[in-house]
C-alpha positions in Angstrom: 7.1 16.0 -15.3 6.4 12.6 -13.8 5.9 10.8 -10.1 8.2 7.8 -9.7 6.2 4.9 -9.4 7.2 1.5 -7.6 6.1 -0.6 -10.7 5.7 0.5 -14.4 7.7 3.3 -15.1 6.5 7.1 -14.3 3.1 8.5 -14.6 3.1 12.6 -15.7 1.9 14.5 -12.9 0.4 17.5 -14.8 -3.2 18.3 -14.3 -5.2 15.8 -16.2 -2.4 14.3 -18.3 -2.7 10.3 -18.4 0.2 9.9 -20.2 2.8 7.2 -18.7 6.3 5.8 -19.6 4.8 2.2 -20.3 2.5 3.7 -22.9 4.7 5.9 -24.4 7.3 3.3 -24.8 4.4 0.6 -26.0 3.3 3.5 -28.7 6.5 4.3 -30.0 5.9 8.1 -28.6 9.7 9.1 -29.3 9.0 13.0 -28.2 7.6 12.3 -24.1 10.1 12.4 -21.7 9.5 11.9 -17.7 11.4 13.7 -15.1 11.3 13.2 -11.3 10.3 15.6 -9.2 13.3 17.9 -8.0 14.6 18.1 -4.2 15.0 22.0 -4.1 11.6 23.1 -2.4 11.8 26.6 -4.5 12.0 24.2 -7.8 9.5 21.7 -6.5 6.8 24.1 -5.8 7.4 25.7 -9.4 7.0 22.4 -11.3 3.7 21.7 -8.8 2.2 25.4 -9.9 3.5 24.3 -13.5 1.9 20.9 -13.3 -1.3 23.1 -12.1 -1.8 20.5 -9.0 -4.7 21.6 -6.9 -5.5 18.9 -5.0 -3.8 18.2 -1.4 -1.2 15.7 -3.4 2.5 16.5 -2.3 4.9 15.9 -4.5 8.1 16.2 -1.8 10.0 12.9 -1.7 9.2 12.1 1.6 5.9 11.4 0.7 6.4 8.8 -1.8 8.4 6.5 0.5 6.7 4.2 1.6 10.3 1.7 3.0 10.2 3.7 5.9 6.7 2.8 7.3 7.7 -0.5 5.8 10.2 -1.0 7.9 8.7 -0.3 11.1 5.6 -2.5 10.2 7.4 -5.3 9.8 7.9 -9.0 11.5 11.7 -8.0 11.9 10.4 -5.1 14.0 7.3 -7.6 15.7 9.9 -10.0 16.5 12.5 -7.5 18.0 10.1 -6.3 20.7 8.9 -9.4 22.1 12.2 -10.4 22.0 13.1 -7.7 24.1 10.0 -7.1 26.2 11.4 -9.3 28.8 14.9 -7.1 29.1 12.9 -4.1 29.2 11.0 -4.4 32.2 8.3 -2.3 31.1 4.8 -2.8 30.5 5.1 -5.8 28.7 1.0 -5.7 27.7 1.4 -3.1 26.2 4.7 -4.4 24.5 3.0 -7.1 23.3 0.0 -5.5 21.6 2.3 -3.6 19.6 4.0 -6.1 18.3 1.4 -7.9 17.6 -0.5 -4.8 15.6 2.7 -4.4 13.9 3.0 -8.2 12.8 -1.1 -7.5 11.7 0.0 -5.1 9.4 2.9 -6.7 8.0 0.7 -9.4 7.6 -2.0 -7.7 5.6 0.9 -5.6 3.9 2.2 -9.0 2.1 -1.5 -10.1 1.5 -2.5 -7.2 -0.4 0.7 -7.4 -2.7 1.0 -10.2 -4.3 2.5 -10.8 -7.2 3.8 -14.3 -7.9 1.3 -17.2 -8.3 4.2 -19.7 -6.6 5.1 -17.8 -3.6 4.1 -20.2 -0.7 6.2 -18.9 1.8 3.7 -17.6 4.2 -0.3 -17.9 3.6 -0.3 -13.9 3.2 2.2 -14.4 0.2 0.1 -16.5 -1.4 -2.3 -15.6 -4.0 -6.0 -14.4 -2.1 -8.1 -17.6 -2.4 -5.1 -20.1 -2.4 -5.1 -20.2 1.6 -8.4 -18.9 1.8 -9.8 -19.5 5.4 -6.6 -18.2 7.2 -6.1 -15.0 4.4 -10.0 -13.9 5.4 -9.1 -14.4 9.1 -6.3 -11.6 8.8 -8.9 -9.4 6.7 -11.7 -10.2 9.2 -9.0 -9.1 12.2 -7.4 -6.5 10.4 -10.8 -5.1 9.8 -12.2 -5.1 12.9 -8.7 -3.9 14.3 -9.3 -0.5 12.0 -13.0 -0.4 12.9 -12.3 -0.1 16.1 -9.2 1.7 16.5 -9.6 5.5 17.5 -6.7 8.4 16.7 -6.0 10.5 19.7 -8.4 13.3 20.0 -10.2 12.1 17.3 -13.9 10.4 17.7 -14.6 9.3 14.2 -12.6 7.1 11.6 -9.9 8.7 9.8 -9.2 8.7 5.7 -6.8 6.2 5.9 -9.0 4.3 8.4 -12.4 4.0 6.0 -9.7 3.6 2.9 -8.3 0.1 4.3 -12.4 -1.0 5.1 -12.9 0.0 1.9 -10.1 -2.3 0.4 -10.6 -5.4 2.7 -14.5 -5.1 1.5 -13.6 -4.7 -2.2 -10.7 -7.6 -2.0 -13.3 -10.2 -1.0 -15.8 -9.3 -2.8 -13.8 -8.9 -6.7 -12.4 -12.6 -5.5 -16.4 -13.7 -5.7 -17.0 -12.4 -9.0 -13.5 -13.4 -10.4 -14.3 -17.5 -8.7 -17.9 -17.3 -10.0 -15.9 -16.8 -13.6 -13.4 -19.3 -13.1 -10.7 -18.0 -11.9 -9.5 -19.5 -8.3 -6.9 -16.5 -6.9 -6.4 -13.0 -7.1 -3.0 -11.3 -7.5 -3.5 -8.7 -5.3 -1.0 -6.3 -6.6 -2.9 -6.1 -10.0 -5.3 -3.7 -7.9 -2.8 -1.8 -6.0 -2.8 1.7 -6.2 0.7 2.3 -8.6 -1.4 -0.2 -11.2 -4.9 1.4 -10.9 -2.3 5.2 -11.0 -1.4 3.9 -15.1 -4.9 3.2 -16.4 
């Protein structure tokens, strides 16, 4: 049984199992086969007891998409409502800040997956350390942003709160041990999750 993964193949999803289709295939392991995941909840939650998952991971598909969230984060979606703030007649601070966290995110989205030395389109879809001073601006905003941003009813930080500190801290600081050896950029997808998922 296997989780779908974005980038190199499917990782098995039974209890302690690192086996994945990338190493199978690189092995020559002939009798491993990967399966997604089925939609039925009655056969999902068999597979999950058979897979002997006892950690809070959910296996339903709407979990693993991400193109959702990726489409509301987006410049397309930034754009669109300061575009519109001004037909709206609403609260067009409040508007604005929204669009502008959104662009943030989209923004730190590209910076943290990149995957193609030459992509110059933007200075978050360049390689971190090509554009360095305006990449560690977005870090240093996005951040503070998540440092200081509150859920409602909630006083403290959240998982996914301390999780994106935690990244922006360990970004900058595996650039400065890869520059001291002599490399100048970091591919930033190469430390994604889906990568770090097949080790």
């Amino acid at each position: 049984m296997a989780t779908p993964k974005s980038k190199g193949g499917s990782c098995c999803a039974v209890a302690l199992c690192k086996n994945y289709s990338g190493k199978a295939k690189n092995t020559g392991r002939t009798d491993l086969s990967f399966h997604r995941f089925p939609k039925d909840d009655l056969l999902l939650k068999v597979w999950s007891n058979k897979c002997r998952i006892n950690d809070a991971w959910n296996p339903s598909p709407q979990r693993q998409k991400v193109r959702l969230a990726s489409q509301l984060l987006s410049h397309t979606t930034s754009t669109a409502l300061l575009h519109c703030h001004s037909i709206l007649k609403e609260d067009t601070r409040l508007i604005e800040n929204v669009a502008n966290f959104i662009e943030l995110v989209n923004n730190w989205f590209d910076l943290v997956n990149v995957s193609h030395p030459n992509d110059n389109r933007t200075p978050y879809k360049q390689p971190y350390g090509n554009n360095i001073e305006e990449q560690n601006l977005l870090l240093n905003k996005m951040y503070d942003t998540f440092l200081k941003m509150r859920c409602i009813g909630k006083i403290g930080l959240q998982i996914f709160q301390k999780a994106i500190l935690m990244h922006i801290n360990g970004t900058k600081a595996l650039l400065k041990v890869l520059q001291q050896n002599g490399l100048k950029y970091l591919l930033t997808s190469k430390i994604n999750q889906d990568t770090l998922e097949n080790l």
